[in-house]
C-alpha atoms as one frame of an Amber mdcrd trajectory, in Angstrom:
protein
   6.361  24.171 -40.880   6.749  22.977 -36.851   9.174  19.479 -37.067   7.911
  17.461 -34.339  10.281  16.795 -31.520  12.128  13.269 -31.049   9.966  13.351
 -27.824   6.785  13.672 -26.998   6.127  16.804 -23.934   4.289  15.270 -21.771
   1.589  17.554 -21.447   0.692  16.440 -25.134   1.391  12.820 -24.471  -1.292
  12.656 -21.506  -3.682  14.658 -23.719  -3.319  12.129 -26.216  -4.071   9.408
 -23.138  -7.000  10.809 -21.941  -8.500  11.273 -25.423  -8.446   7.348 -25.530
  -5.372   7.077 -28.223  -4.058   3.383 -28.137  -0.236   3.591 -27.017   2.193
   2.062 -30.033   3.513  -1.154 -29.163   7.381  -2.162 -29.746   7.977  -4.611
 -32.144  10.223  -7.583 -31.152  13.065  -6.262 -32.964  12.574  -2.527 -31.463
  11.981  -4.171 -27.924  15.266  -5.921 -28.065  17.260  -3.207 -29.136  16.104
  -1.018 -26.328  16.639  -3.649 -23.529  20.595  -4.571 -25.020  21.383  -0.821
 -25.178  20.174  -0.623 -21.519  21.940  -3.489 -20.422  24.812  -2.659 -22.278
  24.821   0.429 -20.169  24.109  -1.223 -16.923  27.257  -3.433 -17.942  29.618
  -0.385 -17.447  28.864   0.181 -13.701  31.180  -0.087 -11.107  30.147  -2.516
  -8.802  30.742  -0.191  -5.822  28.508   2.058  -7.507  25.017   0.282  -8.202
  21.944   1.717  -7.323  21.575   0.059  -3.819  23.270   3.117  -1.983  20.427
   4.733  -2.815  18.509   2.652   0.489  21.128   4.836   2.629  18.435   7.600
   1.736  15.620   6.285   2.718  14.555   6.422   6.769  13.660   3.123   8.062
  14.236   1.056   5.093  17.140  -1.726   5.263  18.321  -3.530   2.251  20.416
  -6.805   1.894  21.680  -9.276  -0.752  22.442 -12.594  -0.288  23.930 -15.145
  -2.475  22.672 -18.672  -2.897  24.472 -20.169  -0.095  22.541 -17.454   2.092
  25.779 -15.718   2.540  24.961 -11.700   3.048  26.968  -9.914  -0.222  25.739
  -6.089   0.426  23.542  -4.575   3.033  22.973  -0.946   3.203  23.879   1.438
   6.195  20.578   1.345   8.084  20.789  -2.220   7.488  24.331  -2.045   9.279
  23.687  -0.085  12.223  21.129  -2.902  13.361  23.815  -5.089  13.672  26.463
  -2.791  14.869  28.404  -3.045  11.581  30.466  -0.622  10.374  32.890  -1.897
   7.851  31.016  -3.048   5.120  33.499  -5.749   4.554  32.302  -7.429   7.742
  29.172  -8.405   6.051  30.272 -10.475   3.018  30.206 -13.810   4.017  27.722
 -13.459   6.883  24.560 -15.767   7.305  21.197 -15.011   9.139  22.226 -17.674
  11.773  24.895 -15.179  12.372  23.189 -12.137  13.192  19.668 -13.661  14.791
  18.578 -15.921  16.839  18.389 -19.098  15.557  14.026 -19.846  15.361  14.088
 -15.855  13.619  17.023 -17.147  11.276  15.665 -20.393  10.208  12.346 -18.388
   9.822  14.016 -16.244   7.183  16.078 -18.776   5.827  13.226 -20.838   5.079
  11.873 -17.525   2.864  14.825 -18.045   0.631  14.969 -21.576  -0.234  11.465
 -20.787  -1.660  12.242 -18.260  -3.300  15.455 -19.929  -4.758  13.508 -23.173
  -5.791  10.925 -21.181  -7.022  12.260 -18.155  -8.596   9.154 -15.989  -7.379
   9.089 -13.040  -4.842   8.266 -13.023  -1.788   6.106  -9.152  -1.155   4.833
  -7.742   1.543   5.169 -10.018   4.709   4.946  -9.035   7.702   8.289 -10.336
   9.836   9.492  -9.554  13.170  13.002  -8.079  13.012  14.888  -5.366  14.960
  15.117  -1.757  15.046  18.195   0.367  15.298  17.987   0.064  19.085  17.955
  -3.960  18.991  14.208  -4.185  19.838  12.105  -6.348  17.996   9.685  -4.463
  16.058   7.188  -5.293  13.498   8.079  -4.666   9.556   6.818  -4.761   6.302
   9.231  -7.409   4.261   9.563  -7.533   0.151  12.269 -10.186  -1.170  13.060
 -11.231  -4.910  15.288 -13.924  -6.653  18.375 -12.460  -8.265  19.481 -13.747
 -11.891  22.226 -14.438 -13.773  22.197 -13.277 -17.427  21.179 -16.682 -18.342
  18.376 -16.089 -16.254  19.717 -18.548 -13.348  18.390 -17.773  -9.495  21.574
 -16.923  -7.436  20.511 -15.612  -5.010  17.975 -13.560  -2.998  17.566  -9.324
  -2.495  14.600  -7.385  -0.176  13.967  -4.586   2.114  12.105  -4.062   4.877
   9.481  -0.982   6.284   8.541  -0.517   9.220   4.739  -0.775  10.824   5.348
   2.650  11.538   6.748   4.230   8.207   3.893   2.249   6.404   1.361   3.486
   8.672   2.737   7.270   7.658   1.259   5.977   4.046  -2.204   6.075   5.809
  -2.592   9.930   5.996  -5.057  10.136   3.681  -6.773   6.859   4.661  -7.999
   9.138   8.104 -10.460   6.226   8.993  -7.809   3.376   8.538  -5.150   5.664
  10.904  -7.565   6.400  13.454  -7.781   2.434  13.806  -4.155   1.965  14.255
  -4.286   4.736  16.540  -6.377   3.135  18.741  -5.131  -0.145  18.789  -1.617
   1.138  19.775  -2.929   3.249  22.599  -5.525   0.393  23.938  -4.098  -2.765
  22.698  -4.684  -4.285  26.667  -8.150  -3.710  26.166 -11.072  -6.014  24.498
 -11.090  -4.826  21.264 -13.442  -6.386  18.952 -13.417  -5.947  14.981 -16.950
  -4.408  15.310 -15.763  -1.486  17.614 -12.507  -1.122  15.841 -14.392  -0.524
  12.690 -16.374   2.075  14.197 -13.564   3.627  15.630 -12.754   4.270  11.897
 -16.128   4.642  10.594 -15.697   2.127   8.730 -17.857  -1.025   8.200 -16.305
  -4.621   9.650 -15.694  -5.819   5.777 -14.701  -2.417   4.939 -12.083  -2.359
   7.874 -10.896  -6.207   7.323 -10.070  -5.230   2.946  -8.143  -2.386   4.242
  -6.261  -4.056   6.571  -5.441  -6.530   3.960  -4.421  -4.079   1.404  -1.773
  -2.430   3.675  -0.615  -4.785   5.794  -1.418  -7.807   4.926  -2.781  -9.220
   7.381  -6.259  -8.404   9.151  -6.907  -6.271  12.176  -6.974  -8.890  14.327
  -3.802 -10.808  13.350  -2.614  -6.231  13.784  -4.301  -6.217  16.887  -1.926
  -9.601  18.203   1.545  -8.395  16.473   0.873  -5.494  18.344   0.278  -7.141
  21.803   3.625  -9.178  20.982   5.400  -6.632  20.090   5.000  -4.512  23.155
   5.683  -7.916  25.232   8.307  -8.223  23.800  10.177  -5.073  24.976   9.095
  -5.347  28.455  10.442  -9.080  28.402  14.075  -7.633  27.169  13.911  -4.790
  29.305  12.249  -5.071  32.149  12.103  -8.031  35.136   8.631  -8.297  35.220
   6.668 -11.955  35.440   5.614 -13.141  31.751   1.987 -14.015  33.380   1.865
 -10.297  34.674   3.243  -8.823  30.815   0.943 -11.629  29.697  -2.104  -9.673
  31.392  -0.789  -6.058  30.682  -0.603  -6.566  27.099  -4.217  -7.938  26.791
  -3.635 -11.946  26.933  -5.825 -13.324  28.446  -3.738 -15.781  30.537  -0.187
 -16.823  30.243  -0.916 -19.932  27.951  -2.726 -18.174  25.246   0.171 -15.410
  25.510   2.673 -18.600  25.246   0.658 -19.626  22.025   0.802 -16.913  20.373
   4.149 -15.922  20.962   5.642 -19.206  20.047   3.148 -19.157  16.613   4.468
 -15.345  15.757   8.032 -15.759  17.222   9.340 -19.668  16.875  10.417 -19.399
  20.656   8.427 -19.423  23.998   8.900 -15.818  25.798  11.149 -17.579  28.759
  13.487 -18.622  25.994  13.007 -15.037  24.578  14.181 -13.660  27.533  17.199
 -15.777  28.295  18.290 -15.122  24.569  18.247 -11.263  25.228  19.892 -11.805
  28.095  22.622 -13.413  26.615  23.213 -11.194  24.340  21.250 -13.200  21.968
């Protein structure tokens, strides 16, 4: 006679799902057992050894924990290099109004507190930040409350993405790439949400749901980020007017490219640009 195994292979197990089989639930008891012999064993780790090292192996991804004061308590090596940290002893203790400016810190800072009064996450918003290189760059932003064992919020954890390592998620969306495609190489033109959905094939509701589902946000609110984004490099790096990057980027004059950059960014670009030059 075969003795069945402790464990189901899996081959059977999906088998078994895909004939319809209802899945056994966990009693109480059995539930609670399993959860106190896991956190039993998370109990044992060393604190220098939790899983959060694990962001050092991810490109583009940054990771940080903060405690309820909004004082920084680990961030991970990409995380680091931003900021031109290097001892990771240098971060404890450190607040966002320490490593940003101050209308991008209170930005993030005001993230937190809901989070902290609220004890919900905050998933997939899309915040400017900076890249490796100290350029601000668009990114994909997940936070959560962190909780005591009594189940107490103190204090706040996320990551970030990238536009650009989310976008590599799109390969087998072809007609949502082709869209971000475009808009990247003609974001100073008149682009329309018709014509970018036919760029993708896609129809304008089509094109606005997919947007959504990404990046959360639609392509017009992309098509802006992306305008901003490219102003702002050429107002850090190079000494042209802001009416004539205002114009290059696809604004039509310099107020509406004042509006939105103080609506996206918390700052006017003149500030912007004496901040960078600071060393902001």
């Amino acid at each position: 006679m075969q003795v069945a195994s402790k464990y189901m292979p899996k081959e059977t197990w999906s088998n078994a799902l895909a004939r319809g089989r209802p899945r056994t639930e966990l009693s109480d008891e059995l539930r609670k057992g399993r959860l106190a012999k896991r956190n039993a064993w998370l109990s044992q780790i060393d604190p220098a050894h939790l899983f959060y090292p694990l962001f050092d192996l991810l490109t583009g991804v940054t990771f940080f924990a903060k405690n309820r004061a909004g004082e920084l308590m680990v961030m991970n090596r990409s995380n680091m290099g931003v900021y031109g940290i290097e001892d990771e002893a240098e971060v404890v203790g450190l607040t966002d109004f320490d490593l940003n400016p101050p209308d991008m810190a209170q930005a993030y800072v005001d993230d937190d507190e809901r989070i902290l009064r609220l004890g919900e996450p905050l998933l997939n918003r899309v915040e400017l930040w900076f890249d490796e290189r100290g350029v601000p760059d668009w990114f994909v932003v997940s936070k959560l409350p962190i909780r005591d064992r009594d189940g107490t919020v103190i204090g706040v954890m996320g990551f970030s993405q990238s536009y650009q390592g989310r976008t590599k998620l799109l390969q087998p969306s072809g007609g949502l790439a082709k869209v971000i495609q475009h808009i990247n190489e003609h974001y100073a033109e008149s682009l329309s949400v018709g014509a970018l959905a036919r760029v993708g094939g896609l129809s304008p509701r089509q094109l606005q749901r997919r947007f959504k589902q990404v990046f959360k946000v639609g392509p017009h609110d992309f098509l802006i980020k992306t305008r901003l984004l490219i102003a702002c490099r050429a107002i850090r790096e190079t000494d042209r007017s802001l009416s004539e990057i205002a114009f290059s980027c696809g604004f039509t004059d310099q107020s509406a490219f004042t509006h939105y950059f103080r609506e996206h960014m918390g700052l006017t670009p003149r500030r912007f640009r004496l901040q960078s030059r600071s060393g902001a």
